[in-house]
C-alpha positions in Angstrom: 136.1 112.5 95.6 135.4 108.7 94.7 133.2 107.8 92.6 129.8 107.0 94.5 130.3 110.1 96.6 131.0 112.3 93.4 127.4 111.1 91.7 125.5 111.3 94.9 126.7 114.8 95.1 125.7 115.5 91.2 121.9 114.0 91.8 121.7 116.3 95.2 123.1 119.4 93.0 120.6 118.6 90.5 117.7 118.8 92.6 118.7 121.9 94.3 118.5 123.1 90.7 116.7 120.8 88.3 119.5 121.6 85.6 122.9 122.3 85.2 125.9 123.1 82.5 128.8 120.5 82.3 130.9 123.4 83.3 128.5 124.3 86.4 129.1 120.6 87.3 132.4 120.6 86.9 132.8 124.2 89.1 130.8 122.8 91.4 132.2 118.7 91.6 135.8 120.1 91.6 135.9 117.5 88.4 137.1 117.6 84.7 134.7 117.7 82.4 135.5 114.3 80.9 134.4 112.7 85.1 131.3 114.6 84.6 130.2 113.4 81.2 131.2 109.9 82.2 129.2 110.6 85.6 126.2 111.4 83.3 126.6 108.8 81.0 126.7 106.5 84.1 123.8 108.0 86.1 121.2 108.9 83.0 121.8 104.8 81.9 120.1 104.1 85.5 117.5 106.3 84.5 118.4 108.8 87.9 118.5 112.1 85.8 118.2 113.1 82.2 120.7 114.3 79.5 120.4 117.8 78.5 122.1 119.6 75.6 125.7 120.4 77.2 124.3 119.2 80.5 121.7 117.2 82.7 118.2 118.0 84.4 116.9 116.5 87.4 114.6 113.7 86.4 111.2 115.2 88.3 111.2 117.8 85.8 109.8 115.6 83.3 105.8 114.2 83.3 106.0 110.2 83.4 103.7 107.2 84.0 105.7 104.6 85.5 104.3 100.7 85.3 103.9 98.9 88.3 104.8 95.3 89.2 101.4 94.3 90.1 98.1 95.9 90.8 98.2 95.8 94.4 101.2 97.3 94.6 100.0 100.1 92.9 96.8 99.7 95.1 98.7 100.0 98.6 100.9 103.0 97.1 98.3 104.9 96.4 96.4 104.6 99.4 96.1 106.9 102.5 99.8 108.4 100.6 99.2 111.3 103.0 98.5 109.6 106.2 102.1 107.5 105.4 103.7 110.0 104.9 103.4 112.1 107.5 104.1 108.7 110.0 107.2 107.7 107.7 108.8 111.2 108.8 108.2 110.8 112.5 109.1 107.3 112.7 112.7 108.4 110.7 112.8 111.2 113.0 113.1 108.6 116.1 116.3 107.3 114.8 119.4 108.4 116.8 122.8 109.1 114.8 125.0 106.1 114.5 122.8 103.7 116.0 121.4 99.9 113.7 118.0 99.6 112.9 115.5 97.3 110.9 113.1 98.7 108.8 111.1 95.6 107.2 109.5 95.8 103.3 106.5 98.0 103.4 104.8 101.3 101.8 104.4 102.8 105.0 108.5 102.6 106.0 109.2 103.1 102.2 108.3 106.4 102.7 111.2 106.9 105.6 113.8 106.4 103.0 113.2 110.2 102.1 114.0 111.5 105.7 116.7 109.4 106.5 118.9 110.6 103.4 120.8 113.1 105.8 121.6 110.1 108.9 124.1 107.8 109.1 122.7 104.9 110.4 123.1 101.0 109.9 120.4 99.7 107.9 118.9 96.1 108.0 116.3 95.8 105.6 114.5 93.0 103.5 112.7 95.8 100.8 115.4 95.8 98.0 113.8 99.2 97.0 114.3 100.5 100.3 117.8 99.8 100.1 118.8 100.7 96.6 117.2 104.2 97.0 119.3 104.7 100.5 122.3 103.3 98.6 122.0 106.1 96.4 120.8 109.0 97.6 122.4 108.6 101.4 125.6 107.6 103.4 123.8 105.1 105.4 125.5 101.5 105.8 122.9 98.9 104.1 122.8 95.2 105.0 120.5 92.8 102.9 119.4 89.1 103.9 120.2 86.5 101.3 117.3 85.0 99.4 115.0 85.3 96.7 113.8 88.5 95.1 109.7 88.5 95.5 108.7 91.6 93.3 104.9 91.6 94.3 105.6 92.1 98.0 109.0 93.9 97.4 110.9 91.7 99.8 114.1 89.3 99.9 113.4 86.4 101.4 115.5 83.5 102.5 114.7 79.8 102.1 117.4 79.2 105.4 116.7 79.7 109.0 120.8 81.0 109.8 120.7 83.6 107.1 122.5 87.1 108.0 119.7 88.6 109.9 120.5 86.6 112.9 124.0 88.4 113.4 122.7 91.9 113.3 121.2 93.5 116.4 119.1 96.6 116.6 117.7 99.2 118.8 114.2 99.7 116.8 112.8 98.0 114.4 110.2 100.1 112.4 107.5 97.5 110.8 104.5 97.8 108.0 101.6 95.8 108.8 98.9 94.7 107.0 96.4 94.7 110.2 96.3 95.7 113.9 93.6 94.6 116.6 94.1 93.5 120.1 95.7 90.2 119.4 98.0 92.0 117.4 100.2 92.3 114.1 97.8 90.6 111.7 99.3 89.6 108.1 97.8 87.9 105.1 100.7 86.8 103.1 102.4 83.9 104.6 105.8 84.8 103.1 105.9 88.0 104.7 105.2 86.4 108.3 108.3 83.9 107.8 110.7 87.4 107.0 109.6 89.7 109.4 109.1 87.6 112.7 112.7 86.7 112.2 113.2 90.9 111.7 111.2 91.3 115.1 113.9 88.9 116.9 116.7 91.3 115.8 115.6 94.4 117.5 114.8 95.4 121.1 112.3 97.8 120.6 109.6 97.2 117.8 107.5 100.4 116.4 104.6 99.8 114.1 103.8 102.3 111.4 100.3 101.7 110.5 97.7 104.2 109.2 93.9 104.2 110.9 92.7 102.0 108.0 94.7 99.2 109.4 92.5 99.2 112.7 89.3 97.8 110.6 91.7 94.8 108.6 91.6 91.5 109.3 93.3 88.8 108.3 94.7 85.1 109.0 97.4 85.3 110.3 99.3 87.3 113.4 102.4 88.0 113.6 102.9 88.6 117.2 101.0 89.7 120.2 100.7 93.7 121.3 102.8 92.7 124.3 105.8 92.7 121.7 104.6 96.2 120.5 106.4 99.7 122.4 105.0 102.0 120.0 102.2 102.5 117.3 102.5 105.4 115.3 99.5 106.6 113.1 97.0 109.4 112.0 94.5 111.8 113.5 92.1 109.7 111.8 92.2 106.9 114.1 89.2 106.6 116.6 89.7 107.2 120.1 88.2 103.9 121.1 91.4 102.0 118.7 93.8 104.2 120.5 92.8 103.7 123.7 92.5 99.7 123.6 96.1 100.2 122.7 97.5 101.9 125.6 95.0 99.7 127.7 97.7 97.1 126.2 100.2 99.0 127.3 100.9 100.3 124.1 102.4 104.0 123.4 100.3 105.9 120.7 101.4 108.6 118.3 99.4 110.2 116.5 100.2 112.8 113.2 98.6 115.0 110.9 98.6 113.4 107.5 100.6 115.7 104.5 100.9 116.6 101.0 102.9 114.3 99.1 105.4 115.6 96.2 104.9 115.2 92.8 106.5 112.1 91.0 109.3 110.7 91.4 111.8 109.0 88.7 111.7 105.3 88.1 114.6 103.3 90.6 117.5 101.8 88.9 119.7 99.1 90.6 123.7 98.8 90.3 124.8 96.1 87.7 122.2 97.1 84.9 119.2 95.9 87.2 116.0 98.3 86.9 113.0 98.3 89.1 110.1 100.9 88.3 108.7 103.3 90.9 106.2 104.1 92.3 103.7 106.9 90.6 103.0 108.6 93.8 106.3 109.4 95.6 108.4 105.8 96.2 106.9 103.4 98.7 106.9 99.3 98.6 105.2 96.4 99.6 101.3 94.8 100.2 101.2 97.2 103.5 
């Protein structure tokens, strides 16, 4: 088993559960015990589970605050968590096996990363959180644009119009918006709106994950028009009048029951030395 697959393996067996021997990881790995130290060593410096006495222990066993890069991240994260949630695992579950999607930088599709762990899919994505968590915790194939690192809104943005986006096609793209009305996507950062209208022109069908609060936001800029728009899923909290003026547009509306979300998670940890914080609800992302 190569490297990667062996660790990924490790993390999954940890969670099943929370602790585990050396020789209960080597039983199970089919490894010596010197790969599964080393695989410890290597996985506890990322900060993705913690050393035990002759052992290791799933990281959510243990009580942390995490810092945030900047107060309105931790603003969005925390907000309508359970409403996200419970759209993030609908949208993933429209994803077919073996088909390319885009999934642009925000807390709303964050939250898929959890219940796409078991697909293969091809992944674009501009959240760099987004794809390091599905780099290690799944077998999807990841593809990043070039470009610049912007930690407040969690995306990778490229200064160059022919950057790698423009060679990937997708069935869906599954978008985070920071508004929705009846002349459509509505954003207020204009870095985000130069990233994701060149996402939208990637994908044939676009699906917008957006929870009711994002019917009464309004901002500055839009994005695009409704006409772009095949789906909007969000929550049973949405009035009847929003969900109606959307199919009027000839919009298809799902609505979900919002749902718990699990305790906290560990902080992310990026190849290469490179650590990024989490989230102190579950893991989610940008100013969506």
């Amino acid at each position: 088993m190569v490297n990667h697959k062996r660790r990924k393996r490790l993390l999954k067996l940890l969670a099943e559960h929370q602790n585990a021997s050396v020789p209960q990881l080597v039983e199970w790995l089919s490894a010596s015990p010197a790969t599964v130290r080393r695989d410890i060593s290597w996985l506890a410096a990322r900060n993705l589970l913690t050393r035990t006495r002759g052992g290791a222990a799933n990281l959510a066993q243990k009580k942390r605050n995490f810092a945030l890069t900047s107060e309105t991240f931790e603003h969005n994260i925390q907000c309508f968590a359970e409403r996200k949630r419970a759209i993030a695992r609908y949208a993933a579950g429209m994803c077919d096996e073996g088909e390319t999607i885009v999934i642009n930088g925000g807390t709303t599709t964050f939250m898929m990363a959890e219940f796409l762990v078991d697909k293969h899919l091809k992944i674009l994505t501009n959240s760099f959180l987004m794809a390091e968590r599905l780099l290690v915790s799944s077998e999807n194939e990841i593809i990043l644009p070039g470009g610049k690192v912007y930690r407040e809104q969690n995306v990778i943005l490229s200064p160059f119009d022919n950057d790698i986006t423009q060679h990937h096609y997708a069935a869906k793209m599954f978008m985070s918006v920071y508004g929705l009305s009846l002349l459509g996507l509505m954003e207020a950062d204009p870095l985000l709106i130069q990233a994701e209208k060149r996402l939208i022109g990637q994908a044939e069908e676009l699906i917008v994950l957006a929870d009711s609060s994002k019917f009464a936001k309004k901002a500055g800029l839009i994005l695009c028009g409704l006409d772009r728009v095949a789906t909007v899923i969000t929550d049973t909290y949405a009035s009847d009048a929003a969900v109606q003026l959307l199919e009027q547009s000839g919009v298809k509306v799902v609505t979900v029951a919002p749902e718990a979300v699990p305790a906290p998670q560990p902080p992310m940890s990026f190849p290469y030395g490179f650590e990024f914080q989490a989230p102190s609800l579950y893991q989610t992302e940008t100013s969506h």
